[in-house]
N, C-alpha and C positions, 0 to 999 in steps of 0.2 A: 463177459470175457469170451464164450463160445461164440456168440455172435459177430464180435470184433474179429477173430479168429478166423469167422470161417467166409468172411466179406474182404478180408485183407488178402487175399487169394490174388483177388482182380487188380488191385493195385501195385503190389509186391510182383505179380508174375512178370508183367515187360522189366522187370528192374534185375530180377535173378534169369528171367533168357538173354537178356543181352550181358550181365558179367558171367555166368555161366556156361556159357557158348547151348543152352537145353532146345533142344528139339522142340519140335511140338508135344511128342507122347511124353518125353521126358519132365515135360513143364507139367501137361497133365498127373503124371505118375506123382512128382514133388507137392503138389498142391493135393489133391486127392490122397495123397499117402492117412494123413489125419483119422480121415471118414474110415477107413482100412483099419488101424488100429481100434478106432470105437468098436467094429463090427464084433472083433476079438475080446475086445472087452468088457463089452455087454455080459458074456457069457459068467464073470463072476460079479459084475459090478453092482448087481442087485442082490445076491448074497450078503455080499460086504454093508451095502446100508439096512438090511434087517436085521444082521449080527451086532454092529459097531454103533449104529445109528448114522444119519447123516451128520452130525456136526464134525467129528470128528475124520469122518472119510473123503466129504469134500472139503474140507480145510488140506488135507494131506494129497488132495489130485491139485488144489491149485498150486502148491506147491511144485510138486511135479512139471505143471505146466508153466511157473516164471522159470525151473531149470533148463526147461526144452527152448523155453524162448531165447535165454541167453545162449545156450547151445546154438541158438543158428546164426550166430554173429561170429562166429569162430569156425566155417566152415569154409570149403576151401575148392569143392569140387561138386559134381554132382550127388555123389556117393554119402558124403559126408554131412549134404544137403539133406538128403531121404532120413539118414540118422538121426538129424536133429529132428525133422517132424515128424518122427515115431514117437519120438517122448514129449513132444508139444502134443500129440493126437491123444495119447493116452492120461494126460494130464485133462483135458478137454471130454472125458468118456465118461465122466460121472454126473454132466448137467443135466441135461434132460431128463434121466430116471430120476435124479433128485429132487428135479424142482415136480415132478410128476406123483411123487411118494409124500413130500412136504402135502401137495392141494389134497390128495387124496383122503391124510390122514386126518387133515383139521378143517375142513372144510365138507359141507351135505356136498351127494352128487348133485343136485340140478344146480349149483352153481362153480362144477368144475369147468364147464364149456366158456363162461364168461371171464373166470379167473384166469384161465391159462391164455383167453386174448388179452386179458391186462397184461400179462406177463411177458408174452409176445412183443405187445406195445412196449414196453419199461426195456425189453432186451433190443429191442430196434435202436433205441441208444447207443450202445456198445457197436452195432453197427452203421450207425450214421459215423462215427468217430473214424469209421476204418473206411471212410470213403476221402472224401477233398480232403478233411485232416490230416488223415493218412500219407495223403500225396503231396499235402503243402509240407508237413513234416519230415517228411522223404527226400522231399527236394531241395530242402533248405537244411537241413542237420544230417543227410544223408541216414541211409536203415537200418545201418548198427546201430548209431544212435538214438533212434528211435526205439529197436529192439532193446537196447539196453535199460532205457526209462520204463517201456514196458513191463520187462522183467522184474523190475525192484516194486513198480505198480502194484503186478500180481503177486508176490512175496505178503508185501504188505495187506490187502486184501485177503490173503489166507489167513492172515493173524487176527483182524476183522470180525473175518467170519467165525473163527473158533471161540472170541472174545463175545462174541453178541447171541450169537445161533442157541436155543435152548437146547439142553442138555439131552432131554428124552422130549419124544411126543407125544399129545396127548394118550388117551387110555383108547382102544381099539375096542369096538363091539365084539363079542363071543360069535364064533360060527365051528355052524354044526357041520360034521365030515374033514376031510383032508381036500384043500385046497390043490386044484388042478396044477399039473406040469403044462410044460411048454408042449408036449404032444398034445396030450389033452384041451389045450386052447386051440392047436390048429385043426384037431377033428371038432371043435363047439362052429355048428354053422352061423349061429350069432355074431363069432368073433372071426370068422374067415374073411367073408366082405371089405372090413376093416384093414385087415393085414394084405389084403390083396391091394387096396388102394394106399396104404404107407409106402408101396413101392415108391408113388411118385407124388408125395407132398414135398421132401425139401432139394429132391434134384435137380427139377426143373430150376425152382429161384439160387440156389447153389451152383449150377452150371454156368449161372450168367453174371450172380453178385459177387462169388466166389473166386471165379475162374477166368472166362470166356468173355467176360465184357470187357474187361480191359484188352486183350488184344484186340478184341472185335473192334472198338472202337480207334485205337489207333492205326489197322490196317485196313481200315474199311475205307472208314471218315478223318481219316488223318489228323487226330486230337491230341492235344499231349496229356500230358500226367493228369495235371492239374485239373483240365477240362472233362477229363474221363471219369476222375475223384467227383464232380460235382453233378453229372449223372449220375453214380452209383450212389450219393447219395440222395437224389432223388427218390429210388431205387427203394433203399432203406427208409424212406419217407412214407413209400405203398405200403411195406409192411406191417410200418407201426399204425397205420391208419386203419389197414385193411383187419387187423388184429382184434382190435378193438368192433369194430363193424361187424364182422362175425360172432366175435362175444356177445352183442350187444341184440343180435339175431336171435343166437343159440339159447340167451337167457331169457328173452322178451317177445322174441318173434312166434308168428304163427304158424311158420314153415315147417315142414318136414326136416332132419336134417339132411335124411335122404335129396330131396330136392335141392338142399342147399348144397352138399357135397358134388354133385351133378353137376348144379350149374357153374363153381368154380371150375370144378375141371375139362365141363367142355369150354369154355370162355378160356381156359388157359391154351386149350387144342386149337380154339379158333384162331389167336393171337400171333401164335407161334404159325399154324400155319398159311399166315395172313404175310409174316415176314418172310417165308421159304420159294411162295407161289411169285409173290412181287420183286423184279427187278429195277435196280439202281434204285432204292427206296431212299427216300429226304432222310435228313437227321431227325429231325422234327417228329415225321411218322411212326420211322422206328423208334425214337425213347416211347411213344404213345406205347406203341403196342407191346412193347417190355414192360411197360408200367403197369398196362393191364393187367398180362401175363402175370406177373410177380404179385400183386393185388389180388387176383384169382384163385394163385395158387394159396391161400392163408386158407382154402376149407380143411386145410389140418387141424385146425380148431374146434371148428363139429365132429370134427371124425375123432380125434380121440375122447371127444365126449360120449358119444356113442359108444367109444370102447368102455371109457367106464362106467355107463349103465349096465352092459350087457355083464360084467365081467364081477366077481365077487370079492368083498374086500380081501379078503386073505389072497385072492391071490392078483392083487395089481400092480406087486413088484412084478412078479413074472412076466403080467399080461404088456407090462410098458417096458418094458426089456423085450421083450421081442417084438414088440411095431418098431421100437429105437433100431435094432441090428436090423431088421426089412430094410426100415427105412434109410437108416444111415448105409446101406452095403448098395443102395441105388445110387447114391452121389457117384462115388468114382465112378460106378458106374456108366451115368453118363459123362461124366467131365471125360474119364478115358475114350469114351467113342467120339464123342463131340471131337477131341482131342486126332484121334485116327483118320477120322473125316477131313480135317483138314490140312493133316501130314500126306492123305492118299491122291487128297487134290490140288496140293500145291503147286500143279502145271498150270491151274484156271487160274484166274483173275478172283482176287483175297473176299470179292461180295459174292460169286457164285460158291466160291469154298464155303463159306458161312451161310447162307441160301440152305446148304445142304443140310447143314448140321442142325439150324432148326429146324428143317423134314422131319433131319432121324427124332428130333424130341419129340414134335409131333405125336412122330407113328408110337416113339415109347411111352408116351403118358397117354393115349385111346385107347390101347389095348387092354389093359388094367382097368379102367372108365367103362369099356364094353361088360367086362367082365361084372363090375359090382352095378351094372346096371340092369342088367339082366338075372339078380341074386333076389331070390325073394326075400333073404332071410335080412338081407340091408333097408328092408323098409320100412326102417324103425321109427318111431315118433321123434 
């Protein structure tokens, strides 16, 4: 469902800018809204599955989350818009810590790194669905009515999960001392590198699967819905491939993860700035070099693997609760600037607007790259 969610961005937005009369920032701000709420969220949401357990807390977010979705079928302005994906965002705030709490707690570390690209892979589903589907469905039953089947989808799904999901989990090894706070991980130089580079594992692919590909593609390359849906899920095609491939590295491979972390990131810096430097680029080129880019970007895989070696069981709620708010508080991030960029240059011609916007991600995903490559303490096995 998170995935579905946060892919349905690109296709939904030309649909709510044009019945909404929404700007460019406004469309960013409506879309990114979600990422905002998780950020907030984080801060008790790992409490809640230590005390409560997960079966019972994510059954009660997806809950949350079929109300937010029907809520946005009943809105009416922009305002009302933002309201509803405040409680679609917060219903959406409990996945990743959980599915991250689930591998950790029943599964050895050397094969958390491979588990969670299965899992990556299996959630690329959910986001293939929110591409062509998405937009065939949109086009043809219009997106209340699609929102509205979603919503009863997720309802049902929460009942699911609380019907199947076991009760408690397994029995936790004994550890000696009081597990560290959130200060405390960000002064461990082990786990610094790590959270310096979550800045930019899901914003770069969130900026463009999310958000920014659907206009891009229909004010660039003049696509409709449809055609735009079946890149995006090309898209979501990289992911699930790429997910796996990483896993399959992380758990078999001879590489460093350090290495492997590097070369996704710079192969996503080259990409993007491959599309920025080039003028009047084919359709053709650019899906490549998106394809890459989003393919590239999946060394999130190794890295939170790496975080949970370095990091101690007692405390890998905390420690995945805070790469989660890193990470998830870069999305709007850049969707808003990507967003600014091309509201401050709407006097150019709509390929030099977007030219620029992949610059700025560029220069925002190398800086952080510089940073953990230059970390001695990231040169982990």
């Amino acid at each position: 469902m998170g995935q579905f969610h946060r892919a349905a961005g690109a296709i939904v937005a030309p649909v709510w800018q044009d019945e909404y009369l929404l700007t460019a920032d406004q469309l960013g701000l409506v879309i990114s809204v979600i990422f905002m709420v998780n950020i907030v969220a984080q801060g008790f949401i790992g409490s809640l599955l230590d005390r409560v357990g997960p079966r019972r807390i994510i059954s009660l977010f997806l809950l949350i989350l079929a109300f937010g979705t029907l809520a946005c079928t009943f809105t009416s302005s922009f305002t009302t818009l933002i309201l509803a994906r405040i409680l679609l965002g917060l219903g959406l705030s409990v996945g990743g810590v959980g599915m991250y709490m689930l591998l950790a707690r029943n599964f050895p570390a050397s094969q958390f790194g491979f588990l969670n690209g299965l899992m990556v892979t299996l959630g690329g589903f959910g986001g293939l669905l929110a591409t062509y589907p998405l937009a065939v469905g949109i086009a043809r039953f219009g997106w209340i009515n699609v929102f509205i089947g979603l919503s009863v989808f997720t309802a049902a799904f929460a009942a699911a999960v609380f019907l199947v999901t076991k009760k408690d989990p397994v029995d936790q090894p004994e550890h000696s001392g009081p597990a560290p706070g959130f200060l405390g991980l960000i002064k461990d130089d082990r786990v610094r590198p790590v959270l310096i580079m979550s800045c930019v594992i899901w914003a770069p692919i969130t900026a463009i699967t999310g958000l920014w590909g659907g206009p891009y593609y229909k004010a660039v390359h003049a696509l409709s819905l449809e055609e735009t849906g079946l890149f995006q899920m090309l898209f979501f095609c990289a992911t699930m491939a790429s997910g796996m491939t990483y896993g399959f590295i992380d758990r078999w491979g001879r590489f460093s993860r350090y290495s492997v972390i590097l070369t996704g990131a710079l192969t996503s810096v080259a990409s993007l700035s491959v599309l920025a430097l080039t003028p009047d680029m084919p359709l053709w080129a650019a899906n490549v070099l998106l394809f890459v880019m989003i393919f590239a970007q999946q060394f999130y895989v190794p890295l939170i693997a790496q975080l949970r070696q370095v990091v101690p069981d007692a405390a890998i709620g905390r420690a995945t609760s805070l790469y989660t708010i890193i990470a998830v508080a870069a999305i709007p991030t850049f969707q808003t600037l990507f967003g600014v960029v091309i509201q401050q240059t709407a006097n150019l011609p709509a390929e030099q607007s977007y030219r620029l916007g992949f610059a700025l991600m560029a220069a925002m995903v190398v800086t952080p790259t510089l940073l953990f490559t230059f970390s001695k303490a990231a040169k982990q096995p």
